[in-house]
C-alpha positions in Angstrom: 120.9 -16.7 -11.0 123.1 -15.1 -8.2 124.6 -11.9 -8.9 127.9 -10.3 -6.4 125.5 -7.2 -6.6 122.4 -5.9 -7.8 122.6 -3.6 -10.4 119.7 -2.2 -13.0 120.5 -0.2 -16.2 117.9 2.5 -17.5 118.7 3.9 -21.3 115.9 6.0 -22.3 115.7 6.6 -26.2 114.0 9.4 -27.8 113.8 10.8 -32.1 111.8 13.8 -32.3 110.6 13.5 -36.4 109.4 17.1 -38.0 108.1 17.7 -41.2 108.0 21.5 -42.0 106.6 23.5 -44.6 108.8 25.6 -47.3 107.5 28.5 -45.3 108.3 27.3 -42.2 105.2 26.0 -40.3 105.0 22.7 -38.8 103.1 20.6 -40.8 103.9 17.4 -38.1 105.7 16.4 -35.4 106.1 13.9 -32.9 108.4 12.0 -30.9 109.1 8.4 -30.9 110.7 6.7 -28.0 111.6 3.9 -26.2 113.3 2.3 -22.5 116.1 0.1 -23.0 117.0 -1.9 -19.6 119.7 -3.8 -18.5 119.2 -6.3 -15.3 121.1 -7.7 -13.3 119.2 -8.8 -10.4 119.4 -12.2 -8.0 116.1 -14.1 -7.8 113.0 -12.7 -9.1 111.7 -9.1 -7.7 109.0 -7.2 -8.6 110.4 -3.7 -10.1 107.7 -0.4 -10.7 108.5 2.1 -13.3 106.2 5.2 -13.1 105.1 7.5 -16.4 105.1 11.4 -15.6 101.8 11.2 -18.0 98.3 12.8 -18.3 96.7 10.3 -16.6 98.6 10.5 -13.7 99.5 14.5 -14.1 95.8 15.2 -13.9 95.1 14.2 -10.6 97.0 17.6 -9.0 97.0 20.4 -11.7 97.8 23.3 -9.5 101.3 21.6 -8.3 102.1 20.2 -11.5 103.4 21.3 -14.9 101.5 20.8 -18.1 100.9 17.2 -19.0 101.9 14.6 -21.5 99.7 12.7 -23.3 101.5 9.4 -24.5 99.8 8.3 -28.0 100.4 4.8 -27.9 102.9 2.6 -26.1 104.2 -1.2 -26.0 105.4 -3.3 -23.6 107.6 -6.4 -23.2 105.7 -9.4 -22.3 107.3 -9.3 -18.7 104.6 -6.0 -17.9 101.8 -7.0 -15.5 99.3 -4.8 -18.3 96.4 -5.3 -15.5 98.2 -2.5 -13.3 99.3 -0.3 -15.8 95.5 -0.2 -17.1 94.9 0.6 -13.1 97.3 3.2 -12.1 99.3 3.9 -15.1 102.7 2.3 -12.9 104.6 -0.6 -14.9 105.4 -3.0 -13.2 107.2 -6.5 -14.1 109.5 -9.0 -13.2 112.6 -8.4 -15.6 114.3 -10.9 -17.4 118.2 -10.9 -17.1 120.0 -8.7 -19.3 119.3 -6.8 -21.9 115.7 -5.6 -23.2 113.3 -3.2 -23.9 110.8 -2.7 -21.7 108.3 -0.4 -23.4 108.4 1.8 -26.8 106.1 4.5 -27.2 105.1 7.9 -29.1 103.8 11.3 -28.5 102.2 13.6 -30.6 100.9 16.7 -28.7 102.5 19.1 -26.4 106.0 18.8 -28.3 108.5 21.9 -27.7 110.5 21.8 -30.6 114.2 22.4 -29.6 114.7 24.9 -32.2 
C-alpha cells in the first residue's frame, strides 16, 4: 500500500475506577487503559513505542521521578513480545488503519485527581 504521506495516529485511553468507603477512605483504585493507533504508513517499517515504567524507571533513580508499575498489559498480535520481555520497548510492524496496540492496568502509585 502507497500512501501520498506517512502519517501515524496515537489515542491514548485511560478510566481511573474508585471505590470509596462511606467514610471516605479508598477501599480500591486503579486505572485501566489502553493505545488506540491509527497507520498510515507505505511498505512495512518497524515502529518502537517506549513505556515510562518501573522497569525501565529503575535503572536511574536520582534523575527520574517515582515509577509506575504497570499490573498487567496486552498486546496486538503485531508486538515482537521477545523485545518487550528484553528491554521493555514495543516494537511491531503495524497493520494499516485502525487498532489497538496494547491495553493495560495499574494498580499502585495512583494520585487520585480529587
Amino acid at each position: 500500500i502507497r500512501h501520498k504521506k506517512n502519517e501515524v495516529y496515537i489515542d491514548v485511553l485511560e478510566s481511573v475506577n474508585l471505590l470509596l468507603s462511606s467514610t471516605g477512605n479508598v477501599l480500591r483504585n486503579e486505572v485501566a487503559g489502553s493505545v488506540q493507533m491509527n497507520t498510515k504508513l507505505t511498505g512495512m517499517p518497524e515502529c518502537k513505542f517506549g513505556l515510562n515504567d518501573k522497569l525501565v524507571i529503575e535503572k536511574d533513580k536520582e534523575d527520574r521521578k517515582p515509577s509506575v508499575d504497570i499490573d498487567d498489559c496486552t498486546f496486538h498480535r503485531c508486538v515482537r513480545l521477545g523485545k518487550f520481555d528484553a528491554d521493555r520497548t514495543i516494537t511491531f510492524i503495524p497493520p494499516d488503519g485502525e487498532f489497538e496496540l496494547m491495553r493495560y492496568r495499574v494498580t499502585d502509585n495512583i494520585n487520585l485527581p480529587f
